[in-house]
N, C-alpha and C positions, 0 to 999 in steps of 0.2 A: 455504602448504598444499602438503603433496607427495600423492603419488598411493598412495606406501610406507606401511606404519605401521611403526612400530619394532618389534624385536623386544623381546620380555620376559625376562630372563636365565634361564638355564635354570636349573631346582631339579629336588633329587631327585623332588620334588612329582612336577612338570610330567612328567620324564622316565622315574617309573613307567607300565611297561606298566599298560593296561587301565584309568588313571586318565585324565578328559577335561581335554584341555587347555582353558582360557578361550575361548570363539568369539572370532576376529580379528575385528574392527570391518571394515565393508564397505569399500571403499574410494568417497568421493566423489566423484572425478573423472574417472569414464567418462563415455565417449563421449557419450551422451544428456546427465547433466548440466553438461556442457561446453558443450554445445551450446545447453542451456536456460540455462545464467549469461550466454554472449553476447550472446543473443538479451534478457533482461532489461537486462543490463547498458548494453546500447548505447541502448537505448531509453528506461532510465532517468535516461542524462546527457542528455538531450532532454527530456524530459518534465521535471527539474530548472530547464529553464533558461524552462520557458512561462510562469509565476507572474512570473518578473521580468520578462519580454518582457512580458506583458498590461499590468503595472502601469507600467511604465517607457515603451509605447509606448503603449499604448491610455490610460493615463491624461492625459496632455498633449493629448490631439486630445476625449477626451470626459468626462474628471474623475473622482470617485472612485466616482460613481453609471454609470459609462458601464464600467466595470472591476469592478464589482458585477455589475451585468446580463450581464456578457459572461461571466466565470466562473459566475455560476448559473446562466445559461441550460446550460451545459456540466453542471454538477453535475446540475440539475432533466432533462434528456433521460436522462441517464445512471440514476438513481431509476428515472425511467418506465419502462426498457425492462430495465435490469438484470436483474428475476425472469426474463425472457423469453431471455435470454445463460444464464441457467444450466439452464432447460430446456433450451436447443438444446445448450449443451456436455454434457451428459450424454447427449443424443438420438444427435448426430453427431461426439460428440468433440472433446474441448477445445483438441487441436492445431490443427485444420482452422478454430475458433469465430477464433480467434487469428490464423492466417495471415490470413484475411480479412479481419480489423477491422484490422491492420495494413496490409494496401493502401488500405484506404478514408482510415487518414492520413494515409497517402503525400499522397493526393489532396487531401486536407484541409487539411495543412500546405503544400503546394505552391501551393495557391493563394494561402494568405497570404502565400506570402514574395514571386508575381508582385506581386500587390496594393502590398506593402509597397515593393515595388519601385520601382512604377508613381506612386507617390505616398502619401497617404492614404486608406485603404481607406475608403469608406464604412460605417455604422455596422449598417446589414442584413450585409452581408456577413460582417462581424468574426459576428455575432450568428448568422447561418444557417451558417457555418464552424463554430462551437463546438457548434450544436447535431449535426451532423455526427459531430464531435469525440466529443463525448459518448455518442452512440449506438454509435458504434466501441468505447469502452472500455466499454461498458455489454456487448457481446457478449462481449471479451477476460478481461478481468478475475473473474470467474466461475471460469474457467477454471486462472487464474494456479493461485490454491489446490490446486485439482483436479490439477493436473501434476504439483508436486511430488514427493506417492507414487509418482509414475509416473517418476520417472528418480532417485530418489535414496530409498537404504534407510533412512536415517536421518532424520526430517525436520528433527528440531531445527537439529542441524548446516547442512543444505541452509538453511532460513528464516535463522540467522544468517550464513551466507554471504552471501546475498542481500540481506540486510540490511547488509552492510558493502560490498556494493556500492550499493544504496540511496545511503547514507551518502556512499559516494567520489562519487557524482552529485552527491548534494544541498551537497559539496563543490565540486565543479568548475562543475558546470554553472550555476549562479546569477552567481557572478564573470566566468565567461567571456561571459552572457548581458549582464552590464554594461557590458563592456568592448566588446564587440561591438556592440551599441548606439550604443556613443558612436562611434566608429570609421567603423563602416559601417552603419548603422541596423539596423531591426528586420526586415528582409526577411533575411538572412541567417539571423538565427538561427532561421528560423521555416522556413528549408533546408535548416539542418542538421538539425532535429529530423522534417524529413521523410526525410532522410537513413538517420536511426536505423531508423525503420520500415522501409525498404528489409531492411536488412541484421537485423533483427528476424525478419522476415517470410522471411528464406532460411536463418537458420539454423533456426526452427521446422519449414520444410517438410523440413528436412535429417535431425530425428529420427525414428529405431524404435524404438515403443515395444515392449514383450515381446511375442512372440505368447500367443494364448490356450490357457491353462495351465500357463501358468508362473506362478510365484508373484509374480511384480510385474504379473501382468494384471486389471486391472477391468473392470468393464462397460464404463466411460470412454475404455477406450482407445482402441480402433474407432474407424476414418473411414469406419465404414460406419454408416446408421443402426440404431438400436437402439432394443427396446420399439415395435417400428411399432405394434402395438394399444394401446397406451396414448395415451390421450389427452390436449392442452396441459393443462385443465381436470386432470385427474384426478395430472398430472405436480406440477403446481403445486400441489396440494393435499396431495399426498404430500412434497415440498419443506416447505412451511408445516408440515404436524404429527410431521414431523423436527426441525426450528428450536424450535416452540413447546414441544416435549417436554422441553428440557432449559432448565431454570429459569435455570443461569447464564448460557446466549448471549445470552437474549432479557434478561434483566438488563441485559449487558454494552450490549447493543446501545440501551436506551433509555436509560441514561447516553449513552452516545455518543449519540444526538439533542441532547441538551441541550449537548452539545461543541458540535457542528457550530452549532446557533445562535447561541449565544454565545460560542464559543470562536474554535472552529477557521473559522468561515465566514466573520467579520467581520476575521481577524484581517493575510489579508495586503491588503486595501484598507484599511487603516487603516494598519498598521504603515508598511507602503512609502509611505502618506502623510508620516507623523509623522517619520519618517530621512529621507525623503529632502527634506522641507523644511528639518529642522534638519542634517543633513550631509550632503546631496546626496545622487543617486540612484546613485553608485558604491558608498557607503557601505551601501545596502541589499540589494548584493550579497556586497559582503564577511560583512555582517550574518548573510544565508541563506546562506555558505560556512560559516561558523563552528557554526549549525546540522546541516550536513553534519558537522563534525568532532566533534561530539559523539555524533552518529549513527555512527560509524565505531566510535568508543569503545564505544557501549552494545551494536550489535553482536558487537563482537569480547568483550565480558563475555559475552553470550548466547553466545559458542561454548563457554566455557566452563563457566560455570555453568547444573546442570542443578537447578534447584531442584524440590523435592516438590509444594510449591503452588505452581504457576508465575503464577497468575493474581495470588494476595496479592503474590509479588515482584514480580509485574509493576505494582498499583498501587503500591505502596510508591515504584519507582523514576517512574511516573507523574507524581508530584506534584513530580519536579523541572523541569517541564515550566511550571510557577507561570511562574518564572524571566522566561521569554519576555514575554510581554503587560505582567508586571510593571516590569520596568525599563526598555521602549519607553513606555508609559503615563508613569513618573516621571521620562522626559530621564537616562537614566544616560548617564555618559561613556563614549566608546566605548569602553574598556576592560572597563568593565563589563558594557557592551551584547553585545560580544560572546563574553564569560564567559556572559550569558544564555542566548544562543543555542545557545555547546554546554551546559551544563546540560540543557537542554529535548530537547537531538536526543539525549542520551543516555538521558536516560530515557523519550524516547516510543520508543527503538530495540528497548530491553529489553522494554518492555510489546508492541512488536507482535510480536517471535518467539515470546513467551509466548504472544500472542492466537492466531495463526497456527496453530503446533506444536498448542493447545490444542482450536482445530478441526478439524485435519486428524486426528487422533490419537483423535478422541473420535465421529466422524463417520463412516456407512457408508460407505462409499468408491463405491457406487452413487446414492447421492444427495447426494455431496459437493458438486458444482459448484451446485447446486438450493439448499442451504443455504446454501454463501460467497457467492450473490445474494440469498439475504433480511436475510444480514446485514450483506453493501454497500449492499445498500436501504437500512436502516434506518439504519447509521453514517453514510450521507450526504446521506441526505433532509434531516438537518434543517444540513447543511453549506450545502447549494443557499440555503435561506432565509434563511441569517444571511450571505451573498455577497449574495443581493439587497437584505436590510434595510440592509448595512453602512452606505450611501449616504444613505438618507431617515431613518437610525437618529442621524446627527449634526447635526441639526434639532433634537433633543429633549435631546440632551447632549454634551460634547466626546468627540473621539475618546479623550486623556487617562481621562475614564471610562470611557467605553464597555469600553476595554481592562482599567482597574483591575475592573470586570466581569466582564471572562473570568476573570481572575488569580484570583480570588474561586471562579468555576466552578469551574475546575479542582481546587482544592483539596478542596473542596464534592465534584465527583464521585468524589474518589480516596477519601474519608472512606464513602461509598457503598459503594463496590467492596470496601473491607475488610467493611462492616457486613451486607452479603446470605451469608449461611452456603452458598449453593450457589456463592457465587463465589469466598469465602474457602478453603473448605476441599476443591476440585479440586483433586484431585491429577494428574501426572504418569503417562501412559500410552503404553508401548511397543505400537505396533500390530504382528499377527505376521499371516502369511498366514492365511488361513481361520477367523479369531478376530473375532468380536464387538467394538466399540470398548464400553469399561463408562461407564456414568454414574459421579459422585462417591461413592457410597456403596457401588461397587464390584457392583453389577447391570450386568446387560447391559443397555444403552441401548434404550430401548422405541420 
């Protein structure tokens, strides 16, 4: 990615007077979203590498019901307080919502890695750390969405960027989270990923965002408070009948419940059971690297392709996502096993720039951060449940099914996403300064 964009060869076209030439494409990589890729990016190879650390470390001292509880107590804080991250980031700004919940993991993650240190952490602590945890990212992540606009013209582009940093995380950090492990335990890596926050947390404070009245300024961007008369109550309710108004989000959104329960919640205390009993617990790193490397791919398609109906191509590439659950369920050879994995990060890569781009773009941008909390609520309420079920859910059937279950969902919800006409047939929307975001049928958004 350069910072240039090429030039276009000159035509008599181009080079008659008083005819307009094409607007150059903005350039991506100022200062602000430089600052804003770091700040993700470091934090995301961290955050990549906690799912192996919980399951690789917390599983062996409290099993697959002790690695349940410990992630959805993390998910279940995170639900509860999320609506309340995206009031406050629209109240006092989504930079400042951020730096701070990035200190709190500093603190967070640091004590686990003393803990881890120290020996075996006791089972409150792992559990009152996550809920911690969770509250943190319950402030931050609201916000994530909401920034965007705010340091990058273009968002598609900005979302697959970040998406194939995503990707080069969910690449790196799971492997290195293995290898670390065995090495030097799990105190480590739960320093580096306090680490991240550190350097997260200074390159956020490091961004200016436009002053007001320039055409990249929102209500949002202020680190001052904003709307003092408006009340949480009255915030939060203007939030909800923003969300509720447009039929595809809250669509998309209660398919995604039905993920999180049986998909996405159960899937890495099971999974990381299932590999790392039958090829050890190295092997379920390499596993989730190769998930990273399909995510790298489905992103760097998303930089490119700019489809019309972003959400239909987005489920269409969804359902190779099957893949995953499917061939950890059936004992595939690891050849296969980790053909699954990227399969899956590719097309869940594609479907979340489409999601992403789809809400930023179609959303006020005054009540944007208020919205990307009722629809993290929603896509991971029922994630938190199916983390806790995972545990006392294979008492009633092997994990082998459980999974051929998800496998089945999946397909089950992508078959959905085509069949809802407000989800199918969103189109693709350039947001412009001072312009209305339109619903599907090309109305301005009510």
């Amino acid at each position: 990615m350069t910072t240039t964009q090429a030039r276009t060869p000159s035509s008599p076209l181009t080079d008659t007077p008083g005819v307009d030439r094409p607007p150059a494409r903005p350039p991506l990589w100022d200062r602000r979203f430089s600052l804003y890729f770091t700040a993700r990016a470091v934090s995301l190879v961290g955050d990549a590498m906690m799912p192996v650390a919980a399951a690789l470390a917390v599983g062996p001292l409290y099993g697959i019901s002790g690695v349940g509880l410990v992630l959805g107590t993390w998910t279940g804080t995170f639900v509860v307080l999320v609506l309340f991250g995206g009031v406050f980031a629209d109240r006092i700004g989504a930079r400042l919502m951020m730096v701070g919940a990035d200190l709190v993991r500093v603190l967070t993650q640091g004590v686990l890695a003393a803990a881890f240190f120290l020996g075996s952490p006791p089972f409150w602590l792992l559990v009152t750390m996550a809920a911690l945890a969770g509250a943190a990212v319950a402030m931050f992540l609201p916000g994530v969405n909401g920034m965007v606009p705010l340091v990058a013209r273009e968002p598609q582009r900005a979302n697959a960027t970040l998406k194939v940093a995503d990707a080069l995380a969910q690449l790196l950090g799971p492997a290195l989270a293995g290898l670390l492990i065995a090495l030097t335990g799990a105190g480590t890596v739960y320093a580096i990923d306090a680490g991240t926050f550190v350097l997260s947390a200074l390159c956020l404070a490091l961004i200016r965002l436009a002053p007001v009245g320039t055409p990249a300024h929102t209500p949002a961007d202020a680190d001052t408070p904003a709307r003092s008369g408006s009340s949480l109550r009255r915030d939060l309710r203007q939030g909800w009948h923003e969300f509720r108004s447009r039929t595809w989000m809250w669509a998309v959104i209660l398919i995604w419940v039905a993920y999180g329960m049986l998909l996405f919640g159960p899937l890495v205390p099971l999974s990381s059971a299932l590999i790392g009993a039958r090829l050890g617990p190295n092997t379920y790193g390499l596993a989730v690297s190769f998930l990273g490397v399909g995510t790298v791919l489905g992103g760097l398609l998303a930089l490119r392709l700019r489809p019309a109906r972003p959400l239909a191509a987005g489920a269409l590439a969804m359902a190779l996502f099957t893949a995953l659950p499917l061939c950890v369920a059936l004992h595939a050879a690891l050849p296969v096993l980790l053909a699954g994995h990227a399969l899956a990060g590719g097309g869940l890569a594609f479907w979340s720039v489409m999601w992403a781009t789809s809400v930023q773009t179609h959303t006020p941008a005054a009540v944007l951060n208020r919205v990307s909390a009722y629809e993290l609520a929603g896509s991971v309420s029922g994630i938190a449940l199916g983390q806790i079920l995972a545990g006392p859910a294979t008492a009633l059937a092997s994990p082998e099914r459980l999974l051929l279950l998800s496998a089945g969902t999946c397909l089950a919800g992508c078959v959905a996403l085509l069949a809802i006409p407000a989800i199918r047939t969103l189109r693709r929307a350039t947001p412009t300064a001072g312009t209305k975001p339109e619903t599907p049928g090309g109305a301005p958004a009510e």
